[in-house]
Chimera marker file (.cmm) of the C-alpha trace (Angstrom):
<marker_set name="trace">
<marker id="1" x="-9.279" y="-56.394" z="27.586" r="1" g="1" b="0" radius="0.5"/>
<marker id="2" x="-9.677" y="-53.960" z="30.640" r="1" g="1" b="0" radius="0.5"/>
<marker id="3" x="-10.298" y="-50.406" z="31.258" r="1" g="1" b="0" radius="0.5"/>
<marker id="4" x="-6.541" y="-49.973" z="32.135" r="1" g="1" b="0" radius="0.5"/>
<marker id="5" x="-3.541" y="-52.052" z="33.179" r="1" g="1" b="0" radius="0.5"/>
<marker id="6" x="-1.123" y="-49.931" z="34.494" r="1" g="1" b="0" radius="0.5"/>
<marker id="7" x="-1.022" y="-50.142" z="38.251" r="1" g="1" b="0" radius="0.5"/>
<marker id="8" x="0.083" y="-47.332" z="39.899" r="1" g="1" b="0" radius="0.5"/>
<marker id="9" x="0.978" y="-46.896" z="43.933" r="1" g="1" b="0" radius="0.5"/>
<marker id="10" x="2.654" y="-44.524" z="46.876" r="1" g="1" b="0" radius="0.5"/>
<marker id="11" x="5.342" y="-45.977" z="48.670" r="1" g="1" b="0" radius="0.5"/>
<marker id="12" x="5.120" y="-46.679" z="52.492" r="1" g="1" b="0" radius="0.5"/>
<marker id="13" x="7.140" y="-43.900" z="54.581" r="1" g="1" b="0" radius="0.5"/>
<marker id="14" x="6.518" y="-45.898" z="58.139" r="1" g="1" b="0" radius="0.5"/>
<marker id="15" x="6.930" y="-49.342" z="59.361" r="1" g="1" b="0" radius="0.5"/>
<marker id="16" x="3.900" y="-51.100" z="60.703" r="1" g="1" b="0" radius="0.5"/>
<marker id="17" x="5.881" y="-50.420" z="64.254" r="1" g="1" b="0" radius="0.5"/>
<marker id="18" x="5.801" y="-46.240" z="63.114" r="1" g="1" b="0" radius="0.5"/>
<marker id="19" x="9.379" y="-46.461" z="62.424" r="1" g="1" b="0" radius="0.5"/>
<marker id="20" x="10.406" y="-44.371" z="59.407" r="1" g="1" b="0" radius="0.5"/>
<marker id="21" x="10.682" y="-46.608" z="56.003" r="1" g="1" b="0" radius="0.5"/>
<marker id="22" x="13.012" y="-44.707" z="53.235" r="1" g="1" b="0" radius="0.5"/>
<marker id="23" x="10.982" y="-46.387" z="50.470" r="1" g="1" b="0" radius="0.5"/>
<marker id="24" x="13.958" y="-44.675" z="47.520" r="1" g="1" b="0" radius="0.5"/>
<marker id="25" x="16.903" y="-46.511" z="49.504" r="1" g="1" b="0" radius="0.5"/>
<marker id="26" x="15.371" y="-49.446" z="51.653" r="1" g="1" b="0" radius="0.5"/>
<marker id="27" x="12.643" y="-51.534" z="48.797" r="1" g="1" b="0" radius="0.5"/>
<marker id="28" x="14.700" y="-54.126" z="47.231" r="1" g="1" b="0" radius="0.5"/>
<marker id="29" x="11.404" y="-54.502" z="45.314" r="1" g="1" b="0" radius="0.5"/>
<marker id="30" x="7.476" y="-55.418" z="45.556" r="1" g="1" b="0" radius="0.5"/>
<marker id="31" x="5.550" y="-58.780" z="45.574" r="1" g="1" b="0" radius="0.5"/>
<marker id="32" x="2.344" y="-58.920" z="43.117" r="1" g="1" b="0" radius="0.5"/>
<marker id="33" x="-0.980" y="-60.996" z="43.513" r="1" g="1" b="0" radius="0.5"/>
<marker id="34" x="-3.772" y="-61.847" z="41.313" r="1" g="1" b="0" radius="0.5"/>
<marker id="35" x="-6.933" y="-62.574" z="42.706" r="1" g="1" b="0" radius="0.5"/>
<marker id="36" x="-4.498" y="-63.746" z="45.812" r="1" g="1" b="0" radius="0.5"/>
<marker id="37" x="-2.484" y="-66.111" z="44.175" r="1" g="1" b="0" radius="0.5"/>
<marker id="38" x="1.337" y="-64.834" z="43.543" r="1" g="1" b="0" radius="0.5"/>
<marker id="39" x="2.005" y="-63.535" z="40.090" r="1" g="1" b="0" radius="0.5"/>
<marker id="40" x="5.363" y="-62.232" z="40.198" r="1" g="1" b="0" radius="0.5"/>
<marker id="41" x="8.036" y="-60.679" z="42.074" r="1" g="1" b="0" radius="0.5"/>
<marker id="42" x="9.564" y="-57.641" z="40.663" r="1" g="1" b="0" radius="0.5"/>
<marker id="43" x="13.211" y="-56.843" z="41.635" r="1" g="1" b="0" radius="0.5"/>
<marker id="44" x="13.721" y="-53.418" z="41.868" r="1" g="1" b="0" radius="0.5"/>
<marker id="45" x="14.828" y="-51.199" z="44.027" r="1" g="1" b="0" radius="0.5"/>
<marker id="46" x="11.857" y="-48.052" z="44.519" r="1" g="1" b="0" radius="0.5"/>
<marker id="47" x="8.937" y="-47.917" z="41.479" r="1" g="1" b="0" radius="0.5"/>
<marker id="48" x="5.268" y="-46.227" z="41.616" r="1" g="1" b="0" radius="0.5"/>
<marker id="49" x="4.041" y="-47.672" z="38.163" r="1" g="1" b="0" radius="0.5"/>
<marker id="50" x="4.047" y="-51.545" z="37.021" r="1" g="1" b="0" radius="0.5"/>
<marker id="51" x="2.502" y="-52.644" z="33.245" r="1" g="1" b="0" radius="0.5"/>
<marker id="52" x="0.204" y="-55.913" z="34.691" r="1" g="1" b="0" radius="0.5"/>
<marker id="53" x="-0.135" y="-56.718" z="30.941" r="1" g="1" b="0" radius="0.5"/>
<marker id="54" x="2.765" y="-58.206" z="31.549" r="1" g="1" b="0" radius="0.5"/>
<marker id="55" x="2.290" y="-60.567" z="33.949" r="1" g="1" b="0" radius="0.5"/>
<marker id="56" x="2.361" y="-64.144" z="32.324" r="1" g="1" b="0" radius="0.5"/>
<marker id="57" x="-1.072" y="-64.497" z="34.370" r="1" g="1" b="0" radius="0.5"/>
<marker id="58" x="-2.947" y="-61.761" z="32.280" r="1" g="1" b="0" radius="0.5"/>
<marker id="59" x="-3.680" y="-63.198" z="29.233" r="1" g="1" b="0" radius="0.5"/>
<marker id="60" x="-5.713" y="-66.114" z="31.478" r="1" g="1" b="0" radius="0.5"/>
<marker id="61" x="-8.029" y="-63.795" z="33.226" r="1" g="1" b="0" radius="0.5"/>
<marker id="62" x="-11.481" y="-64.260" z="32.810" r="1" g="1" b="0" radius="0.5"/>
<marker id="63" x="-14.378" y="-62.054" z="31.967" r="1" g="1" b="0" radius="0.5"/>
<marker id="64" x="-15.307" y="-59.779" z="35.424" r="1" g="1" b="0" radius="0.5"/>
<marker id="65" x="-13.608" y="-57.861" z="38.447" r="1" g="1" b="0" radius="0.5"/>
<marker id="66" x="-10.417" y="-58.859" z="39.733" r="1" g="1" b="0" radius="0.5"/>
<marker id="67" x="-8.007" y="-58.005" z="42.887" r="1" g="1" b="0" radius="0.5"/>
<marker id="68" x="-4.555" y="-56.879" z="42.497" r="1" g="1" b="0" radius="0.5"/>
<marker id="69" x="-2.163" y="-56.855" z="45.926" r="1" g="1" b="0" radius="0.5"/>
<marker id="70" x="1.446" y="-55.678" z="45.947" r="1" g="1" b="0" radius="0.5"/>
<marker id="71" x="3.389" y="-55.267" z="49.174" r="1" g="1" b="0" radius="0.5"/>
<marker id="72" x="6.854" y="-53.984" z="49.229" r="1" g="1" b="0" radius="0.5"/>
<marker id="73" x="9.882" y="-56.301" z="50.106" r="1" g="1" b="0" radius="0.5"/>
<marker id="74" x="12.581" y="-54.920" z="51.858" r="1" g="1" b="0" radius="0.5"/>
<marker id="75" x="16.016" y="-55.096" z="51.505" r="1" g="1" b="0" radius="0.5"/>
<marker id="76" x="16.261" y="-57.547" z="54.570" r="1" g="1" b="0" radius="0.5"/>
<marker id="77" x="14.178" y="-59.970" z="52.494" r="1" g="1" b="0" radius="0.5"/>
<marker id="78" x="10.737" y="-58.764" z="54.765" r="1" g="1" b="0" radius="0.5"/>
<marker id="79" x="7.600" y="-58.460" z="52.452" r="1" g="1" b="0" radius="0.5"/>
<marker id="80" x="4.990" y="-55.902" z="53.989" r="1" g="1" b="0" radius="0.5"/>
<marker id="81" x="1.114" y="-55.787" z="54.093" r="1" g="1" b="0" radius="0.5"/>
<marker id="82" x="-0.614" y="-56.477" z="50.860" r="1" g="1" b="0" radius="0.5"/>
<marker id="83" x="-2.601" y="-53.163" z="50.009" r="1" g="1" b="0" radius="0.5"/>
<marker id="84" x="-5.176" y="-54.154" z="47.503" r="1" g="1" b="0" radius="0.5"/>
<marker id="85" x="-7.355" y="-52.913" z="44.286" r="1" g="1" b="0" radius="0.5"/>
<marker id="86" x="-9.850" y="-53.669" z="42.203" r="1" g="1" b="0" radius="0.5"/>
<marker id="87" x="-10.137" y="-53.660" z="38.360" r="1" g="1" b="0" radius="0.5"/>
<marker id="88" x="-12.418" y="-55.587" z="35.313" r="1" g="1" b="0" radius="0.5"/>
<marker id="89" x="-11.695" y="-58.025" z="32.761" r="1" g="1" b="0" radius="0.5"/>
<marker id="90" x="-13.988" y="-56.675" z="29.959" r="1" g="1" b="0" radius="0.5"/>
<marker id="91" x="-15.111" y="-58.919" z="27.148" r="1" g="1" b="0" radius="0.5"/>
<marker id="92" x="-14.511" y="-59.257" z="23.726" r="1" g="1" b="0" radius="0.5"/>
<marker id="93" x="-17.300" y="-59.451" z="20.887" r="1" g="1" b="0" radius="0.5"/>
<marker id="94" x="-17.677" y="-62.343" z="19.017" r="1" g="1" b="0" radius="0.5"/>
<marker id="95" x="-16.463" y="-62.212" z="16.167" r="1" g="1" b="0" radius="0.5"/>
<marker id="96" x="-18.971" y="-61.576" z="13.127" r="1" g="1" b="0" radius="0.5"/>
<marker id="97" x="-20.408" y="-64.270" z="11.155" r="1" g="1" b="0" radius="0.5"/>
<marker id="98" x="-22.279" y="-65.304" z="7.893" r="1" g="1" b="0" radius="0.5"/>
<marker id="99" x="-19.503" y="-63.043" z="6.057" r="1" g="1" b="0" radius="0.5"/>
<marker id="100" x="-19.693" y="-62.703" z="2.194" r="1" g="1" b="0" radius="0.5"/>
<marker id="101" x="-18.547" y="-60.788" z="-0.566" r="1" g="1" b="0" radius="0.5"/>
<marker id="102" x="-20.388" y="-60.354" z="-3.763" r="1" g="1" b="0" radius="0.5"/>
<link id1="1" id2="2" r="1" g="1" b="0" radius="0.2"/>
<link id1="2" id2="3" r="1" g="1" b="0" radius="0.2"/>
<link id1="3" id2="4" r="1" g="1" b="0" radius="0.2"/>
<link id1="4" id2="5" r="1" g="1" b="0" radius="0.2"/>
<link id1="5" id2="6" r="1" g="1" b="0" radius="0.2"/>
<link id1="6" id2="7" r="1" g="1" b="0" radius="0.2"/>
<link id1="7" id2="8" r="1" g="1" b="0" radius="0.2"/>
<link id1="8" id2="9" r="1" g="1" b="0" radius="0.2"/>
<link id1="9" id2="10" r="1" g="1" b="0" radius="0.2"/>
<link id1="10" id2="11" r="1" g="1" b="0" radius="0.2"/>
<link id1="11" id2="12" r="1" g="1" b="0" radius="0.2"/>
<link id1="12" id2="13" r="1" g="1" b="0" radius="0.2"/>
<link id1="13" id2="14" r="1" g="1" b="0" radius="0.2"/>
<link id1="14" id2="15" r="1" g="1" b="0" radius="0.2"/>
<link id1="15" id2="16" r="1" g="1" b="0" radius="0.2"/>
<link id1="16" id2="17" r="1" g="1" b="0" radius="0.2"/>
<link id1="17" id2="18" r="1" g="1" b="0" radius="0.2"/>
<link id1="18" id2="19" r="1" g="1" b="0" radius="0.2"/>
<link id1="19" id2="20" r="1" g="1" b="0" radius="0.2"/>
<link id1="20" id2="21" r="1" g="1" b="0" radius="0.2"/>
<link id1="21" id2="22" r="1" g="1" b="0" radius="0.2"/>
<link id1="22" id2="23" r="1" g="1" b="0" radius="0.2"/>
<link id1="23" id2="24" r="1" g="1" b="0" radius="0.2"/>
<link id1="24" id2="25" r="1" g="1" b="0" radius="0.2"/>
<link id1="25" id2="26" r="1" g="1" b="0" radius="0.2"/>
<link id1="26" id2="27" r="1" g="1" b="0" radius="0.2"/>
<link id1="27" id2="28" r="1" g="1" b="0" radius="0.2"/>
<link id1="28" id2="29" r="1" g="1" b="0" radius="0.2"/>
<link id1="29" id2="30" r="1" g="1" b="0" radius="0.2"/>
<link id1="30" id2="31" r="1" g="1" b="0" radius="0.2"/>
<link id1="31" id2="32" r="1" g="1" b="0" radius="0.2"/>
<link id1="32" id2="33" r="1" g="1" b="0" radius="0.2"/>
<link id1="33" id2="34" r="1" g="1" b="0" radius="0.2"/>
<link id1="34" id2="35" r="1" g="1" b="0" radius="0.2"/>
<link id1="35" id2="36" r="1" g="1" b="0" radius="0.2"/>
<link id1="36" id2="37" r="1" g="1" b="0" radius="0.2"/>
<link id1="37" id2="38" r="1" g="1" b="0" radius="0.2"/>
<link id1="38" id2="39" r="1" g="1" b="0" radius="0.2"/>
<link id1="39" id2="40" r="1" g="1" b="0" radius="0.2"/>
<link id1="40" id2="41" r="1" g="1" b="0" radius="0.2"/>
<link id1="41" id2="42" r="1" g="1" b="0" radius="0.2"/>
<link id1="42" id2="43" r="1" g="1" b="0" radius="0.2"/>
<link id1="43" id2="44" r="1" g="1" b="0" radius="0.2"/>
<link id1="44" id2="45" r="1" g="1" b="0" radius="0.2"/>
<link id1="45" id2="46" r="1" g="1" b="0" radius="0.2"/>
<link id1="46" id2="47" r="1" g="1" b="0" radius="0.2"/>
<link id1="47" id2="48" r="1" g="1" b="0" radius="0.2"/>
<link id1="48" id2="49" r="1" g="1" b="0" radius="0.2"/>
<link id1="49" id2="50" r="1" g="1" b="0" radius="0.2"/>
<link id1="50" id2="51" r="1" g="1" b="0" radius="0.2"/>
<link id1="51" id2="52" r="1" g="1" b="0" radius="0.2"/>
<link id1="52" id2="53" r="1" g="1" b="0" radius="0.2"/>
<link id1="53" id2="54" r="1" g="1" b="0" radius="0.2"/>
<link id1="54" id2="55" r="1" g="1" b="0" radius="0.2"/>
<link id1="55" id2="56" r="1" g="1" b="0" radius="0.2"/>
<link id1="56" id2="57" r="1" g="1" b="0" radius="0.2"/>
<link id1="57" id2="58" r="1" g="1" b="0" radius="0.2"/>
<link id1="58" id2="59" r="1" g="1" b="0" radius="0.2"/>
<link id1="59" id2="60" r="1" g="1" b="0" radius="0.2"/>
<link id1="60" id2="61" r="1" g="1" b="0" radius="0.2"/>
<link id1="61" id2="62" r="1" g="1" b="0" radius="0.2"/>
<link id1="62" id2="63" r="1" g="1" b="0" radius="0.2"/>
<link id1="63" id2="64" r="1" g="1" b="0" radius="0.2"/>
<link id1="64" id2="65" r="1" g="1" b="0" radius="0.2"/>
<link id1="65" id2="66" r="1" g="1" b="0" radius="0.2"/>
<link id1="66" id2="67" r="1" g="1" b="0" radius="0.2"/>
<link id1="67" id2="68" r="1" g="1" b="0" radius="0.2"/>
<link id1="68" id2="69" r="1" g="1" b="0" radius="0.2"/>
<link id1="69" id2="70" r="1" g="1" b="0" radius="0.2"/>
<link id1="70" id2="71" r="1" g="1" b="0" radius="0.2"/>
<link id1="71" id2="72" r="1" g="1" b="0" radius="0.2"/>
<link id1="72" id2="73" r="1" g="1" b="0" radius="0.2"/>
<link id1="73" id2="74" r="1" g="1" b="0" radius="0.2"/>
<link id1="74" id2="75" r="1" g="1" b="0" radius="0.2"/>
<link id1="75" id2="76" r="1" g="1" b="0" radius="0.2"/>
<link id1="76" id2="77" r="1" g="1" b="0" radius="0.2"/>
<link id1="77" id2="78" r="1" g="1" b="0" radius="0.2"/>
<link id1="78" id2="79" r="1" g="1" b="0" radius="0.2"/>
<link id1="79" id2="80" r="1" g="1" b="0" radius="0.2"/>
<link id1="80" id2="81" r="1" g="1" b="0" radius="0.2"/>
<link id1="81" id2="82" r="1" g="1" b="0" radius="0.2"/>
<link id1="82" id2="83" r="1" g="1" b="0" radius="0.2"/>
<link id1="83" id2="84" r="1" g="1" b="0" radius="0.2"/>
<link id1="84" id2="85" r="1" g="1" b="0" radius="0.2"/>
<link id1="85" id2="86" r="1" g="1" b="0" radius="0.2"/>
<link id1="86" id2="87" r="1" g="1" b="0" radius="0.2"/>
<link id1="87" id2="88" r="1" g="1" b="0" radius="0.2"/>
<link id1="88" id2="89" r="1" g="1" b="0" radius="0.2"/>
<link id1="89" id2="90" r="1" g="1" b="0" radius="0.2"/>
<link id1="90" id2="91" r="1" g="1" b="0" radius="0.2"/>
<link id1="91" id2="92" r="1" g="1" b="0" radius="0.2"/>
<link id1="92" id2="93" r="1" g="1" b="0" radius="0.2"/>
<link id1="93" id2="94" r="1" g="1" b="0" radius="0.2"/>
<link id1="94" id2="95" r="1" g="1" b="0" radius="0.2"/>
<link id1="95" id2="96" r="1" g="1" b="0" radius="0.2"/>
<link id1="96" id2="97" r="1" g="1" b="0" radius="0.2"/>
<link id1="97" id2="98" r="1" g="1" b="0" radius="0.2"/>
<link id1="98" id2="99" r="1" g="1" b="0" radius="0.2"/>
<link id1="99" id2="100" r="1" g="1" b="0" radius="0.2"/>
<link id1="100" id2="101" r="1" g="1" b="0" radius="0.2"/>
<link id1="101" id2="102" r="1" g="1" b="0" radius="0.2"/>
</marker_set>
């Protein structure tokens, strides 16, 4: 369970080199980590928004604060910087015990 799972981001509108990037026309799509290990690759051309509940990596996550990077892959094939964010894994109550019904 977290506090929210819907990452949300602003496109790049330079190259690292201070080129202009066209984010709408030039992403072929955007490279996701978890905690720095790869969790997917989304193929899409230009998005703000992704649902990380639907990573198959989310339902593994452990209690406590975790990283999220996504970088934005051209359509050469070149992936960009990682930028990065934070967000918690909440637990879940136990469930209750010593149930009866008279």
């Amino acid at each position: 369970m977290t506090a929210g799972h819907t990452l949300t981001w602003t496109n790049p509108t330079q190259m690292t080199d201070g080129t202009p990037f066209a984010a709408s026309s030039d992403t072929s799509g955007y490279q996701i980590e978890i905690d720095g290990a790869a969790a997917v690759g989304i193929p899409i051309g230009y998005a703000t928004t992704f649902d990380m509940s639907t990573l198959a990596v989310w339902p593994t996550l452990k209690t406590g604060t975790h990283t999220v990077g996504l970088a934005v892959v051209t359509k050469e094939g070149v992936t960009g910087n990682f930028g990065t964010a934070t967000f918690p894994i909440l637990g879940v109550p136990m469930a209750p015990t010593a149930l009866s019904v008279a």
